[in-house]
C-alpha positions as CSV (number, residue, x, y, z in Angstrom):
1,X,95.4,87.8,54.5
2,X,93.3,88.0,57.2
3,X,90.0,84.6,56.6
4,X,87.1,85.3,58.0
5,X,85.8,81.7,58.9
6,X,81.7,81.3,59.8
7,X,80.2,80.4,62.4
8,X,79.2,76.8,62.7
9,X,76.1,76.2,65.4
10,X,76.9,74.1,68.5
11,X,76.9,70.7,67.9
12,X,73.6,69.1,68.1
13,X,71.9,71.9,66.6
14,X,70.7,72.6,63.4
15,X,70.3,76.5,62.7
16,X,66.7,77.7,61.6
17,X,66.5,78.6,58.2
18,X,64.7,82.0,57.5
19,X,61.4,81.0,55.4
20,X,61.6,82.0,52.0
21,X,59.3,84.3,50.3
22,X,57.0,82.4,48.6
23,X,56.5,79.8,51.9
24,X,55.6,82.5,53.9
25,X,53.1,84.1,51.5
26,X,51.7,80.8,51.5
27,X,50.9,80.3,55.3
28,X,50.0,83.4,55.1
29,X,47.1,82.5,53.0
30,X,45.8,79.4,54.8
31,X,45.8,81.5,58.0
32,X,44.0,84.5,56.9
33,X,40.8,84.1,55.7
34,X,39.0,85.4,52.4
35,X,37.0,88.1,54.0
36,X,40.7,89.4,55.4
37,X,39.2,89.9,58.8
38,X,41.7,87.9,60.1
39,X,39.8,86.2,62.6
40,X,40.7,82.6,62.4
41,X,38.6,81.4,64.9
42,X,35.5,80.8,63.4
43,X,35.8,79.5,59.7
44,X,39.4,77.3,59.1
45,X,39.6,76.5,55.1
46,X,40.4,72.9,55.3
47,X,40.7,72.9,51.8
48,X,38.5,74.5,48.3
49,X,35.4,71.7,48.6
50,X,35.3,71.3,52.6
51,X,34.0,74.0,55.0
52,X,33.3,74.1,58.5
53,X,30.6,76.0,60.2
54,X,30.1,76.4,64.0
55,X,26.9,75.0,64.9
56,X,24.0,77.3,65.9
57,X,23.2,77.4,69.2
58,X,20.0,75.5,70.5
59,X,16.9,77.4,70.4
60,X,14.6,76.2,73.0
61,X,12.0,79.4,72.3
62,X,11.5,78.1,68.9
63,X,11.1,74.6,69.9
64,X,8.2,75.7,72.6
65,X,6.6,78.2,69.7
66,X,6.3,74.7,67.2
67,X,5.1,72.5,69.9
68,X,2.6,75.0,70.8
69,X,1.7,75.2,67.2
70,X,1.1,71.8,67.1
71,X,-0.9,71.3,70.3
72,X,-3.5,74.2,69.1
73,X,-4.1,72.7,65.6
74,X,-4.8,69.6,67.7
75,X,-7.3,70.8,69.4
76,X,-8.6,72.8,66.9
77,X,-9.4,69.4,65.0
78,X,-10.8,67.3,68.3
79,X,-12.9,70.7,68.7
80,X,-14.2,70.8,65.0
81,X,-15.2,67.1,65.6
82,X,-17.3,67.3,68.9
83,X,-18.5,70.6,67.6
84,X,-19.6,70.8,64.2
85,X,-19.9,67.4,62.7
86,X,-22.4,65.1,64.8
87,X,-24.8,63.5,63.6
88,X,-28.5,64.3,62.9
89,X,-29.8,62.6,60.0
90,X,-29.9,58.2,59.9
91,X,-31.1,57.3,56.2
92,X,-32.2,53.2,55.8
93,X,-32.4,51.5,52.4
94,X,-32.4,48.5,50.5
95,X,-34.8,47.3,53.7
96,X,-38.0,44.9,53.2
97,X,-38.6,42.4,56.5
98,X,-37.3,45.1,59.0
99,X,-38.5,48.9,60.1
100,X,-36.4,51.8,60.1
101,X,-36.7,52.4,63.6
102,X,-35.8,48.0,64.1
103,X,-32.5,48.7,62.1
104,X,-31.5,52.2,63.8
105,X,-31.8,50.9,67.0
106,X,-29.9,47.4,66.1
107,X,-27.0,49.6,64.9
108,X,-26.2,51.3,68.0
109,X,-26.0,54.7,66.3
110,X,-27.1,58.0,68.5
111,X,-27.8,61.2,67.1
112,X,-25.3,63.2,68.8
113,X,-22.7,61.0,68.2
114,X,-19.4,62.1,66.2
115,X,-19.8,61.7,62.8
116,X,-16.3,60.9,61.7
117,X,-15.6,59.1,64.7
118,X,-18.1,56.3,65.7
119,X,-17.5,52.5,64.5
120,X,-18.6,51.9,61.0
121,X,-18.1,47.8,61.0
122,X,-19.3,47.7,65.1
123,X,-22.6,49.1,63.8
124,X,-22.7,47.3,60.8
125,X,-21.5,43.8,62.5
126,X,-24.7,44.7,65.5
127,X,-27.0,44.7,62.6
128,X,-26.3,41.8,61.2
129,X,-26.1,40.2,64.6
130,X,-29.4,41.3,65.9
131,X,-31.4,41.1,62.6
132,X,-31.3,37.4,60.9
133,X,-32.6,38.6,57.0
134,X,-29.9,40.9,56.7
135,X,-26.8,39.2,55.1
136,X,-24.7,42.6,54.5
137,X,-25.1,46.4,55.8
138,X,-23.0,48.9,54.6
139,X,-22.6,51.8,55.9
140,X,-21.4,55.5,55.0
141,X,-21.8,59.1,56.2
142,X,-22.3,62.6,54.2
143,X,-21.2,65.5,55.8
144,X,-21.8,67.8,57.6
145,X,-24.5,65.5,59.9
146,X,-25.9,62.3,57.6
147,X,-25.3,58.0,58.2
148,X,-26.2,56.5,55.2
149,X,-27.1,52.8,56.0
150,X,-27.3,50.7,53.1
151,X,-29.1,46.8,53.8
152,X,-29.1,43.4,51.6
153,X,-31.3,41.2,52.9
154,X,-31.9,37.0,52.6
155,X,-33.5,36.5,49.1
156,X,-33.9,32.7,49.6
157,X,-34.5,30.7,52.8
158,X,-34.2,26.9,53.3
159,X,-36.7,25.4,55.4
160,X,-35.2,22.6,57.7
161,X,-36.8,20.1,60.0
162,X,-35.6,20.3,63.7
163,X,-35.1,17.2,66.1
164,X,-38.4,17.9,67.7
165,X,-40.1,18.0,64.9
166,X,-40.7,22.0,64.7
167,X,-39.9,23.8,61.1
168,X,-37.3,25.9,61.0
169,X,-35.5,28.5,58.0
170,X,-31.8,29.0,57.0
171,X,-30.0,31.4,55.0
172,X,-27.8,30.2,52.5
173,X,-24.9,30.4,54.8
174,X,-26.7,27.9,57.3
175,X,-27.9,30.7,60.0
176,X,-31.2,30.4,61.5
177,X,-33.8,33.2,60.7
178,X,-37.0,32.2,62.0
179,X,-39.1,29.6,63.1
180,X,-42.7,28.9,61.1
181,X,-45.4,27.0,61.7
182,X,-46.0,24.6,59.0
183,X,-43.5,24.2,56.2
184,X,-45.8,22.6,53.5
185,X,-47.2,26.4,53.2
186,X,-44.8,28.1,52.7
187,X,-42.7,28.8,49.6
188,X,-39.5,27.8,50.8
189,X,-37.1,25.0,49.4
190,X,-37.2,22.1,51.6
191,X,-34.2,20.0,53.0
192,X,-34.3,16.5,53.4
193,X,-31.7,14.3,54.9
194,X,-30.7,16.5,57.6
195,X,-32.1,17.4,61.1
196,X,-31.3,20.9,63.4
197,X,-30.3,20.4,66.6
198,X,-31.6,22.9,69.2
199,X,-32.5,25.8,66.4
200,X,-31.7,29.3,67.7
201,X,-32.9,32.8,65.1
202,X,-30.0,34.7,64.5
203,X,-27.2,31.6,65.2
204,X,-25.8,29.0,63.0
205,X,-27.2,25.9,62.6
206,X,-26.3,22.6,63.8
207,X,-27.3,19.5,62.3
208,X,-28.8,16.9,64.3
209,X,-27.1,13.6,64.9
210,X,-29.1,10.3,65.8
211,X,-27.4,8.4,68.4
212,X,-29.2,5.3,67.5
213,X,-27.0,3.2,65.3
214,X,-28.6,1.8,62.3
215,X,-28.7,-1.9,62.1
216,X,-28.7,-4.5,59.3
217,X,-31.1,-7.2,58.8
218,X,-29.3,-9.4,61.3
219,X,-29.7,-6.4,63.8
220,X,-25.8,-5.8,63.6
221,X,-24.5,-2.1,63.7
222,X,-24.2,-0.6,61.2
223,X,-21.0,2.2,60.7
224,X,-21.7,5.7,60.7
225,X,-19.8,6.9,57.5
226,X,-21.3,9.7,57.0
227,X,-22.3,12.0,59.7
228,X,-24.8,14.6,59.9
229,X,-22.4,17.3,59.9
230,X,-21.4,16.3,56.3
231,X,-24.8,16.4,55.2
232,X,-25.8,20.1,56.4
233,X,-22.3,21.2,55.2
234,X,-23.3,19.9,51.8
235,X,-26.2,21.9,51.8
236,X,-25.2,24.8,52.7
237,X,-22.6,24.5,49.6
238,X,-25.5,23.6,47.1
239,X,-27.2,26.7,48.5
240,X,-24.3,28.9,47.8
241,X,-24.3,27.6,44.1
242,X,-27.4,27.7,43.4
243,X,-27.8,31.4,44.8
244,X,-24.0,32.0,43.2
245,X,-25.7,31.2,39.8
246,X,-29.4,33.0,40.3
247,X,-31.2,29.8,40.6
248,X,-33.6,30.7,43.3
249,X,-36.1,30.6,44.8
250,X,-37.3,27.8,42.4
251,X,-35.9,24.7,43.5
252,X,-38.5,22.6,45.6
253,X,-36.3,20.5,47.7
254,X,-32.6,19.2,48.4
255,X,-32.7,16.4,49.7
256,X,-29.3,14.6,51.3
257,X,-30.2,11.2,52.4
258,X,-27.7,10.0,50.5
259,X,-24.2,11.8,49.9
260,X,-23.2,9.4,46.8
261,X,-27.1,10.0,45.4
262,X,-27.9,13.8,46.5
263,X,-31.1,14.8,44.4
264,X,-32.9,18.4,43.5
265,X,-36.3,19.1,42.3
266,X,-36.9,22.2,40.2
267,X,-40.6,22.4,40.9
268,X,-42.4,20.1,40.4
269,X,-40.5,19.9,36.8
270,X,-37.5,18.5,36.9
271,X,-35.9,16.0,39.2
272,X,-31.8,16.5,38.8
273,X,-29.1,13.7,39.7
274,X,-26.3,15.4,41.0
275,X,-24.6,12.3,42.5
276,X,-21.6,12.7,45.1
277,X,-20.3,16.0,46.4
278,X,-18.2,16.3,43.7
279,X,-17.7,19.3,41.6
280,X,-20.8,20.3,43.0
281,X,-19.8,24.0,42.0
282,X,-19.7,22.9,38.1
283,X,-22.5,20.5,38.5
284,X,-24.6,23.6,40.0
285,X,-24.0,25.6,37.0
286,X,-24.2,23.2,34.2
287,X,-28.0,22.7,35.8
288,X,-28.3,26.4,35.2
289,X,-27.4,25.8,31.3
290,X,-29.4,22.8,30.7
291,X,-32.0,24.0,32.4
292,X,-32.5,26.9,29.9
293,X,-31.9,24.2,26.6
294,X,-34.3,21.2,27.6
295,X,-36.6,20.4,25.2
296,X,-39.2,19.0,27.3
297,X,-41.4,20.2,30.1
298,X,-40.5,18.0,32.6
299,X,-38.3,14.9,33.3
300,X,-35.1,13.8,35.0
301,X,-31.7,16.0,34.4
302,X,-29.0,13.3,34.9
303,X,-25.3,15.4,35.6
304,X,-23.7,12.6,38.2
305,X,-21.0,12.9,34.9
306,X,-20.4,16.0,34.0
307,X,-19.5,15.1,30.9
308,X,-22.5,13.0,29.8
309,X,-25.7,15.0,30.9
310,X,-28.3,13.0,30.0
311,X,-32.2,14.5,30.2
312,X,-35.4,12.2,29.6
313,X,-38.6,12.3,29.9
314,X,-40.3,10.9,32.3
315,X,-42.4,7.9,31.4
């Protein structure tokens, strides 16, 4: 009986199995794609969530189109500004010691000049800077061709006494505003205590100090423990109060000789004791309040203690 025997492959070797069905239906289908094209070139399912897309190719004509785009709108805008909106019309309010013409000219504002485009706080800051009254200046515009300047001037000056012996006035927030002739005529509260040194309208001021030493009885030196710089800084807060509270224009004189002792008179009314510089905010405003309660028409307002105010008549 005749055995046929099979084939065994050379040694070494391993003989390739034919695929079966089902494994070759399956590479099959992750070679070939959905659209059966069969061009397996350009889209490869990785798997069913990730897909890969050849990138487009760069596009330099579209690039040139947006950036030409971009450079017309440009100049579109700069052209709309130079073009249409200039301005025309400068409107001034809120103005008492200066002109219209005194305040245009301080601003530095043209007509012709770009409406949207010139410097709002340059102007503004040249106003204040050439014009001493004027403590604020806002300032707006209204299309298509209108500044709007808006002005607050000085309500209250302080009239100081320089070195020399010339009279000079202060804001509130200690800058010069003009010289006058004789202070005792003018309705202005006066400062005593303190001394300008070399005055100049329009700059802040500087107090004075006296190089010559004060000496006791014996003719000994006396300290300097308080200098003259304290003194006009001590003003210039008591003048911010009292404005900060609406009491002004009616006090008659400050008078700083003395930083433990400072005094007010409200007219010729009232003399106030604020004593040393402190709490001089809440000493400020209780003088506002007791003010408006006193029973009598004139006397001493005692608030060195804020505590205890004590008011009496003068004898």
């Amino acid at each position: 009986m005749d055995t046929k025997q099979k084939k065994r492959p050379p040694a070494g070797k391993t003989a390739a199995r034919k695929p079966t069905k089902s494994a070759a239906a399956a590479k099959k289908r992750q070679s070939t794609p959905k659209d059966g094209t069969g061009n397996t070139g350009k889209t490869v399912h990785l798997s069913a969530d990730v897909v890969y897309l050849a990138p487009k190719p760069f596009n330099r004509s579209r690039l040139a189109l947006h950036l030409i785009t971009v450079v017309a709108v440009v100049l579109a805008v700069v052209l709309g500004l130079s073009v249409f909106f200039k301005v025309e019309v400068v409107e001034i309010s809120g103005f008492d010691k200066y002109t219209v013409q005194q305040i245009h000219e301080a601003s530095g504002i043209k007509i012709g000049d770009h409406l949207l485009t010139f410097g709002r706080t340059k102007a503004a800051g040249k106003i204040i800077a050439a014009l001493p009254y004027v403590k604020s200046a806002r300032i707006g515009i209204k299309l298509p061709n209108t500044v709007k300047i808006e002005i607050e001037e000085v309500d209250v000056t302080y009239a100081l006494k320089a070195s020399d012996g010339s009279w000079w006035l202060m804001s509130a927030a200690g800058k010069i505003v003009e010289q006058v002739a004789d202070a005792d005529n003018i309705p202005h509260t006066k400062v005593l205590g303190v001394q300008l040194q070399s005055p100049k309208v329009g700059e802040q001021a500087i107090a004075w100090q006296d190089p010559t030493p004060s000496t006791d009885e014996n003719g000994n030196p006396i300290p300097v423990t308080v200098t003259a710089e304290e003194r006009l800084n001590a003003v210039i807060s008591i003048a911010g109060f009292l404005e900060k509270h609406r009491i002004i224009g009616k006090m008659s004189s400050i008078d700083v000789n003395y930083l433990m002792d400072i005094q007010l008179w409200y007219g010729n009314q009232y003399q106030i004791l604020l004593g040393t510089t402190e709490d001089l905010g809440k000493k400020i405003e209780l003088v506002k309040y007791s003010l408006a309660s006193v029973i009598y028409d004139e006397g001493i307002l005692d608030i060195r203690d804020p505590a205890n105010i004590v008011f009496n008549e003068f004898t």
